[in-house]
N, C-alpha and C positions, 0 to 999 in steps of 0.2 A: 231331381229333374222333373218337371213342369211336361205330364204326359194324361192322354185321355183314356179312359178306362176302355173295357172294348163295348157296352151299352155306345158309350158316348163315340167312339167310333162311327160305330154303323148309324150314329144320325147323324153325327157329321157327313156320313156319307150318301145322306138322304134317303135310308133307307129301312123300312122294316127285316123281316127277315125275306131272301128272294127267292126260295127255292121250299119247298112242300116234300121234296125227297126225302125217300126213308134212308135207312142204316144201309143197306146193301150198295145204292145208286150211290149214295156220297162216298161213300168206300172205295167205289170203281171209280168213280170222278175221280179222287186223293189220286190212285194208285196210275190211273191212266195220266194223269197234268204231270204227277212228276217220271212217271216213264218217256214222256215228251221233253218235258227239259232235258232230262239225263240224254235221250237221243241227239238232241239239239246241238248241245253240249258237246258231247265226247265226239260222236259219228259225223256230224254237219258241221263241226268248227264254228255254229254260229256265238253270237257276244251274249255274258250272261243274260246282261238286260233284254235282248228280245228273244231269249230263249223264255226268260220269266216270262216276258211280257204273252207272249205266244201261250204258255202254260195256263197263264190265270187264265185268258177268254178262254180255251178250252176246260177248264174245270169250270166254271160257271156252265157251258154251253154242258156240258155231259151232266151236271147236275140239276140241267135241267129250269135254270134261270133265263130269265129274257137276256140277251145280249146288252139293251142298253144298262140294265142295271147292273151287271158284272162290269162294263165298262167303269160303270161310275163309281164302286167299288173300289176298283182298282186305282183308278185317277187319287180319288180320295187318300187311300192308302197310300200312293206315292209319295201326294205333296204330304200327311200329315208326317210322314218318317222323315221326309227332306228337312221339313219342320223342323223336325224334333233333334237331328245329328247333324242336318247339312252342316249349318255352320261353325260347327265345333269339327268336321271332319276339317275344313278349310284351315281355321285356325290352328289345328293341330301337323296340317302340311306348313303352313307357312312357319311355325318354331321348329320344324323337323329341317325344313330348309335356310333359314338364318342359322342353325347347328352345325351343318355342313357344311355351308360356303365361307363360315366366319373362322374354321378351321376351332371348331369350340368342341367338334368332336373328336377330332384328330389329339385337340390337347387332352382328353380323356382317356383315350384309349394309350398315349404315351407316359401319359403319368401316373396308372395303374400298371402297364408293363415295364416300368421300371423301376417298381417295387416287390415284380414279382418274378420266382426263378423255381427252373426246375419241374419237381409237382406243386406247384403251386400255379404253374402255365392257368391251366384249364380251370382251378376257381377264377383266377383274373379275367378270362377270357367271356365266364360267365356272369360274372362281376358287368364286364363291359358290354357287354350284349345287351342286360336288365337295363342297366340304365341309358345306354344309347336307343333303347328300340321302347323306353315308357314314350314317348313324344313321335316315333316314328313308322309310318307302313312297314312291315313285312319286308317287303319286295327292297323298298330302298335302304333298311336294316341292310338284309344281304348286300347289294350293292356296296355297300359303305363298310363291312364289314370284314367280305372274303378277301379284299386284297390283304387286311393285315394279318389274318387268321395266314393267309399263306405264306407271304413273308416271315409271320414269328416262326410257322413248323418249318420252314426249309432253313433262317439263320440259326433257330435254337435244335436243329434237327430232333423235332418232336415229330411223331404220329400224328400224320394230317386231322387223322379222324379223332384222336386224342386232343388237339384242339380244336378242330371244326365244329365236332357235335355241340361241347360245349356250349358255343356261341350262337348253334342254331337252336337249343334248345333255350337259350335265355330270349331268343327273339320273338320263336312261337308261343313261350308259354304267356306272356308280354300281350300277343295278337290275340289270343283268344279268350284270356280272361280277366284283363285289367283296360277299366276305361283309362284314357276316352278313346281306344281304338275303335273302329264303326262296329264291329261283328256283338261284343259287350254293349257299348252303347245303346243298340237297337232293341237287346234283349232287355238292357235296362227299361227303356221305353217301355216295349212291346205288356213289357210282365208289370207293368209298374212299381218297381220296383225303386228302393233308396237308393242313388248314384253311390252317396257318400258310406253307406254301408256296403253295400257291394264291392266296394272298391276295397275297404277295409280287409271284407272276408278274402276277396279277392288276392293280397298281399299275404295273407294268410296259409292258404290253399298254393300258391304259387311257391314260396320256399322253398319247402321239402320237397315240393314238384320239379321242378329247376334244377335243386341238385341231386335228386336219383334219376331224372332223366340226362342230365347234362354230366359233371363230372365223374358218376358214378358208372352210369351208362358207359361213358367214352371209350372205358376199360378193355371192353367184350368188344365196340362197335371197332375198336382198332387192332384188336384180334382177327377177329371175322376180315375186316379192308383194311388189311396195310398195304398202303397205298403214297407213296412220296405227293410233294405238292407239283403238281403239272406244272412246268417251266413255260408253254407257253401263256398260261394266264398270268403267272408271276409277269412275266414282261408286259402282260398289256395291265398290270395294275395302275390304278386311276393316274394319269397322270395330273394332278392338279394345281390347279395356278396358284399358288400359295397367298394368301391375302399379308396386306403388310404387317400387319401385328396378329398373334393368337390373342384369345378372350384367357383370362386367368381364369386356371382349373377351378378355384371354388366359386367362381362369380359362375362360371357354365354347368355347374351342378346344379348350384342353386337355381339357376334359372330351370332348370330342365326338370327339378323338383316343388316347383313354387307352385301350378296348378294341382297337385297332389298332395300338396299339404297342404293349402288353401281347404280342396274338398274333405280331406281327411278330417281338419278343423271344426267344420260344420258336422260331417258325421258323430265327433265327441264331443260337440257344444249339443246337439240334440239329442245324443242319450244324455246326457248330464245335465242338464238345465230343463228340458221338454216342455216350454212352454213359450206358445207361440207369439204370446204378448211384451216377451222378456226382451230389452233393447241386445243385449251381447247376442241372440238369440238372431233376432229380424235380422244383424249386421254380418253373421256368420250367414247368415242363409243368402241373403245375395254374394256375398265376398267367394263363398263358398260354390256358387252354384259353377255347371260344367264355362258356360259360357264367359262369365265375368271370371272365373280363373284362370281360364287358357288366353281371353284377353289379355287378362294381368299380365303372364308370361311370357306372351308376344309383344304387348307394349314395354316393359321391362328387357328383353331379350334385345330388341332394336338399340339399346345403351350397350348393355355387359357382352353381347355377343356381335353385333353389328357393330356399332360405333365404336368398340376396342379393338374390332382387327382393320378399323381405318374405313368403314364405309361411309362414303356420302351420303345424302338424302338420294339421292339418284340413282345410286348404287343400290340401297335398300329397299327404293320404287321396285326397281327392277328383281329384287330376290323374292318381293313378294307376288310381285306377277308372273313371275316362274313357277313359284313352289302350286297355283293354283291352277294350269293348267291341265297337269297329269293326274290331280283329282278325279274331271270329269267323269272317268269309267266309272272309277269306284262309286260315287254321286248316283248315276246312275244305276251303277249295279243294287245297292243298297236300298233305294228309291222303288227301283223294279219287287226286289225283293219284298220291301214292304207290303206293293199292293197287292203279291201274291197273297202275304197275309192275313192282308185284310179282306180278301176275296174267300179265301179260306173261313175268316170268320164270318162273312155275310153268310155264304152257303148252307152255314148249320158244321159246319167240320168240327171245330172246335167243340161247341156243344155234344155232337156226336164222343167225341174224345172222354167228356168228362163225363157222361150218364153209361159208356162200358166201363171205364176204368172203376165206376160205382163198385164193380163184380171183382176186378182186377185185385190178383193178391203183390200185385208189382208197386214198390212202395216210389210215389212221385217224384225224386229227384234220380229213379233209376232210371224210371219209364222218359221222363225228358231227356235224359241220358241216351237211351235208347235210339229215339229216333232221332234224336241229331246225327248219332253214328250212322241211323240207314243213309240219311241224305247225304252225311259228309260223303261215304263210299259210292253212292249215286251220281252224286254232281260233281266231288273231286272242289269243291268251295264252301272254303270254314267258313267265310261271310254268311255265304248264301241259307248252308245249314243249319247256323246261326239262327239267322233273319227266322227262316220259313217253321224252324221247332218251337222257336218262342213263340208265334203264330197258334200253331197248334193244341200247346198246352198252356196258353194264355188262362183258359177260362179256372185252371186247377192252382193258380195264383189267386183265386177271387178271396177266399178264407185265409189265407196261408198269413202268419204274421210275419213283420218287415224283414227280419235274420230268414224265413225260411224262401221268403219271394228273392232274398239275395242269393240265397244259396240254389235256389231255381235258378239263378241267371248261370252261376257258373257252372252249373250240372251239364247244362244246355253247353257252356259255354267249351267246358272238358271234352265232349259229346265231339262238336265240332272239327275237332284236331285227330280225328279217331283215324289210323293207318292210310297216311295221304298215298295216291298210286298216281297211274299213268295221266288219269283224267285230271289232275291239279298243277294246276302252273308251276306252285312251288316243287314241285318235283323234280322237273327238266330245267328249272334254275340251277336248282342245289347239282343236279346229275352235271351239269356242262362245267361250274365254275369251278368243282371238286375233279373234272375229268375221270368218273365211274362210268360204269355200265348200270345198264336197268337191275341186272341183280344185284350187282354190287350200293347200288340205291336203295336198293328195297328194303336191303337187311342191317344198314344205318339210319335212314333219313325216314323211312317210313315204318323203321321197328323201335324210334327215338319218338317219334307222332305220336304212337300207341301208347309207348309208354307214359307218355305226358298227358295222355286223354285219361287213362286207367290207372295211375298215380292221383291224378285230380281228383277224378269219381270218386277215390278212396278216403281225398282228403273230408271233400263234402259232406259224406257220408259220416265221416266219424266226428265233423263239428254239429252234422244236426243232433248227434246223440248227446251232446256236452254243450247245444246252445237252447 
């Protein structure tokens, strides 16, 4: 992915360095901007974006920069992240919705549960989670997902939680550290980082992550909450307008797998070949790149997914100008979050970062570990935590070789999922659709986060030792 270093940042954003503050003031700045968000956020109800947006000018202003140039910091830092992810986050809604509407997910989810029985529920469930939620938000994962999750436990009278977790843990682990989801992708940017390796490691780290958070977890999580499926969600399950024909299962695989193996492609054309002059080489690297893959997938998709369950041109006008609407937040959020960022790097924060850690016996994919967990638990937003640590520990990617700036993204990215609570949307999603209570939340949905952050971290940790 096609991203600018953080020197070339801060001239993109027409700026030298804006701020002469020492250690002590940038510190108070850092801690004061995001004690403002986190207020913003949880206490004011306000939207992430003008919580960030609000934070940045105030850490500029505490650290002591002129206003217009933290403004323009910021600005910068917006549009280069919008740059860099917008339209890969768009493309990636619009195949997440031709999925949906074309009833291509639906034939996924039935033709892995009907091969699968018994204890075998919860691998399929996590089975179908992974791959319905590579292509899709979070948010509309769940959506798309909890009606059947309750349906299977209440006709196969399984343990809600024994299937539920499952499925939530193949969605988050999915959100947090495999692109092209935006909270990865940004990190990819931010750290400059290889897409196509990252993603590799990413698949990697995710595994064994998946299944000791998801089917092994479910065990204990349906101990602790046994719990039937709430009847009246079961009744309000999706009611959906069935399209005239499904997409055939492997033709909706395929499609859902075709930008991921596209990038994966380039990633093992470039460690094997490594030479930029080589035609198979130049071909994989655009074929490869985030953009012209998820194209691919979405141009391909509009046949094997659209045009097999009967859509017209008209019809598929219309699924695309749907699926682009309920972007905007995220857009924005993610955008916001950039400029925090890059306001962060004008200030000197980041440099500050990497001339203490000089001293630090904390070894670098723990320490970005680290603070993405203060944020996640701060702001209650994997994005955001995401966004704002890669930021921070940008500058300790500057040496790092290309396997360790990958493995930076997912440190950061592990980091991010760390014990979702009260302050996180996904919380009082999962709490309403599952009909628990807050403790009853806490000790599946937010002891299943943990484990998925500190499962990661472990994986990370023991490929830097063997990479």
């Amino acid at each position: 992915m096609t991203s600018l270093s953080v020197p070339a940042l801060t001239a993109a954003a027409g700026t030298g360095p804006i701020t002469s503050a020492g250690t002590a003031q940038l510190g108070i700045a850092v801690l004061a901007a995001v004690a403002l968000i986190v207020l913003l956020i949880t206490r004011l109800s306000l939207h992430a974006f003008l919580a960030l947006t609000i934070g940045s000018l105030a850490l500029g202003v505490l650290a002591g920069a002129p206003l217009a140039r933290t403004i323009t910091s910021f600005t910068a830092g917006l549009g280069t992240t919008v740059a860099g992810v917008g339209v890969l986050i768009a493309l990636g809604a619009i195949l997440g919705k031709l999925l949906t509407d074309s009833g291509g997910a639906d034939e996924i989810v039935d033709t892995v549960l009907a091969r699968a029985e018994g204890r075998a529920m919860p691998w399929a469930m996590v089975l179908i989670a992974s791959v319905i939620g590579l292509p899709l938000f979070f948010e509309v994962g769940i959506v798309l997902l909890i009606p059947v999750v309750l349906l299977v436990a209440q006709r196969g009278n399984h343990s809600l939680m024994r299937i539920g977790i499952p499925a939530l843990a193949g969605l988050s682990v999915m959100h947090g550290l495999i692109p092209p989801h935006p909270g990865p992708l940004v990190a990819v940017d931010a750290l400059h980082a290889n897409l196509g390796v990252t993603l590799a490691l990413g698949v990697v780290v995710a595994i064994p992550t998946v299944i000791i958070a998801g089917p092994l977890f479910s065990r204990y999580a349906a101990r602790w909450v046994d719990i039937p499926a709430p009847e009246d969600m079961i009744a309000r399950a999706r009611p959906s307008a069935e399209p005239e024909h499904r997409p055939r299962f492997g033709a909706t695989v395929f499609t859902v797998l075709l930008p991921v193996a596209l990038m994966l492609l380039n990633a093992l054309v470039d460690i094997v070949v490594d030479d930029p002059a080589d035609p198979v080489q130049r071909v994989t690297d655009v074929i490869g790149s985030p953009l012209i893959a998820l194209l691919a997938a979405v141009l391909v998709g509009m046949f094997t997914l659209g045009r097999a369950a009967g859509f017209t041109r008209t019809r598929l006008s219309a699924t695309v100008e749907k699926s682009l609407a309920p972007i905007a937040g995220i857009l924005l959020i993610v955008g916001a979050g950039g400029g925090f960022k890059q306001t962060l790097v004008d200030v000197g924060v980041g440099q500050m970062i990497l001339d203490l850690s000089k001293n630090w016996a904390v070894p670098t994919l723990l320490l970005a570990w680290l603070i993405a967990v203060a944020i996640r638990l701060a702001t209650g937003s994997a994005t955001v935590a995401t966004i704002s640590a890669a930021g921070l520990v940008a500058p300790l990617a500057a040496d790092m070789s290309t396997t360790g700036t990958a493995l930076l993204v997912l440190s950061v990215g592990a980091g991010s999922l760390f014990f979702s609570h009260v302050n996180d949307a996904g919380f009082w999603l999962v709490k309403e659709y599952f009909g628990m209570t807050v403790g009853q939340t806490v000790k599946t949905w937010s002891v299943m986060e943990t484990v998925i952050s500190v499962v990661g971290l472990g994986c990370v940790l023991l490929l830097s030792l063997v990479l």
